[in-house]
N, C-alpha and C positions, 0 to 999 in steps of 0.2 A: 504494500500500500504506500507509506509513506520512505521505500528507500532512497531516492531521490534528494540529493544535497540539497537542492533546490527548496524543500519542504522540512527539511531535518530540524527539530525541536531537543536542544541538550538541556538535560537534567536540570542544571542551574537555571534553566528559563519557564519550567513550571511552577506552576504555585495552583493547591487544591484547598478547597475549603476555606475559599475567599468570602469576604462581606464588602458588600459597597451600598453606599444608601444612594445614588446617584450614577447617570451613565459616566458621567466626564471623573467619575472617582474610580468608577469600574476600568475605564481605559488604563489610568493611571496607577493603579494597581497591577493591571499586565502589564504594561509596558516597564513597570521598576525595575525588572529583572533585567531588562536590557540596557538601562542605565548604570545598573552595578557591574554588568560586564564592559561596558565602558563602550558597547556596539553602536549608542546614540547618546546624545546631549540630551539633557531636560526638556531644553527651546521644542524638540519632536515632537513630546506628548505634547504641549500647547496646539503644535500644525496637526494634530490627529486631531483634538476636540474643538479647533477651530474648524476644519474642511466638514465634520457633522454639524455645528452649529450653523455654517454656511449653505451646507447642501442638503442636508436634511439626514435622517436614518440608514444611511445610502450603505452602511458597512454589515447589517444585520442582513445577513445574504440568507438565510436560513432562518426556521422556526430555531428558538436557543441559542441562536451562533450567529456571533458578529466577529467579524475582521476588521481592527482599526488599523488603518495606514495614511499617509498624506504624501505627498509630492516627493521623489529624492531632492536632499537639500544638502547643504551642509553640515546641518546636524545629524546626519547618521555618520558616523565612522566606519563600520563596518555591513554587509547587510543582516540580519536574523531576525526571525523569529522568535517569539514569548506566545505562550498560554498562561490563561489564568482560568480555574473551574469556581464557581459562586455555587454557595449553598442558595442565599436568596433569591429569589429573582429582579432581574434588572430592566427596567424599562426603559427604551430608548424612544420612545413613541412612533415606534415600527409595527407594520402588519405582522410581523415575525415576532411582536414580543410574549413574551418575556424573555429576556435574554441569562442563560446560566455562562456559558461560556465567549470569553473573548480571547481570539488571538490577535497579537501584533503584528504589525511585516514592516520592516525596515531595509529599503534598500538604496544602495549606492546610486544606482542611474535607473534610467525611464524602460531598459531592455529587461532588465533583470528580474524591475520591479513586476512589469506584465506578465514573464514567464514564471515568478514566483507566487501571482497571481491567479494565474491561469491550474500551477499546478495545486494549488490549496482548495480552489475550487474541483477540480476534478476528484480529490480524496472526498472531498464529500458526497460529490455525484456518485462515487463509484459506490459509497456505501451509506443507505441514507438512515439509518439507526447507529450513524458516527457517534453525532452527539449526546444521544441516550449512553450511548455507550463510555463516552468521555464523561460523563454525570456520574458516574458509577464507580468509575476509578479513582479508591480511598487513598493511594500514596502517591507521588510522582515518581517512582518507576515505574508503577504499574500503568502509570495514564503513557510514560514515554515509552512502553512495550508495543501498547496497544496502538502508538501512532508511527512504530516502527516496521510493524508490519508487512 
């Protein structure tokens, strides 16, 4: 499923049994991880919760599951991925809400970013009880087994 570099999620960048009282808290709770590995600047998560507050829901691709990302800029250093799994539910005021899970995408240029896109969306086309399934996974190995696939 998820062998592809392109899509690859390391251990450091999960986080399960998240709380966020808000979406632009939720974002920022996924995207921490990729701060601490030093993959993007802070200024990012702002261009994430700004590009939703500007264009609407537009990341909540799925029932449960939102992808925050924003333009490559200068604030990403490297590109990667973060998840974050929420026991609450999070509302973004999407058709798709309630939202449990958010992943990040952070990429260096506009090529990468599409086909890092392109393939995040296919792992969930490919299996559409991803999410249920990602709800479910009590530790972060086991959520990073299950997306390794």
């Amino acid at each position: 499923m998820m062998k592809n570099i392109d899509t690859k999620v390391t251990l450091d960048a999960i986080q399960v049994h998240q709380h966020a009282s808000t979406w632009e808290e939720a974002i920022q709770i996924a995207a921490d991880p990729l701060v601490s590995k030093k993959s993007i600047k802070p200024l990012y998560i702002d261009a994430m919760i700004d590009s939703v507050k500007k264009l609407g829901p537009y990341i909540v691709l799925m029932p449960g599951f939102a992808l925050a990302h924003a333009a490559p800029s200068s604030q990403v250093i490297r590109s990667d991925i973060s998840v974050a799994v929420f026991d609450d539910p999070i509302v973004f005021h999407s058709n798709n809400d309630p939202v449990y899970v958010v992943m990040c995408l952070a990429c260096t240029d506009h090529v990468s970013h599409v086909k890092r896109l392109q393939s995040i969306a296919q792992l969930f086309l490919d299996d559409e009880e991803l999410v249920s399934k990602i709800r479910t996974c009590g530790i972060k190995q086991e959520l990073q087994l299950l997306l390794s696939k």
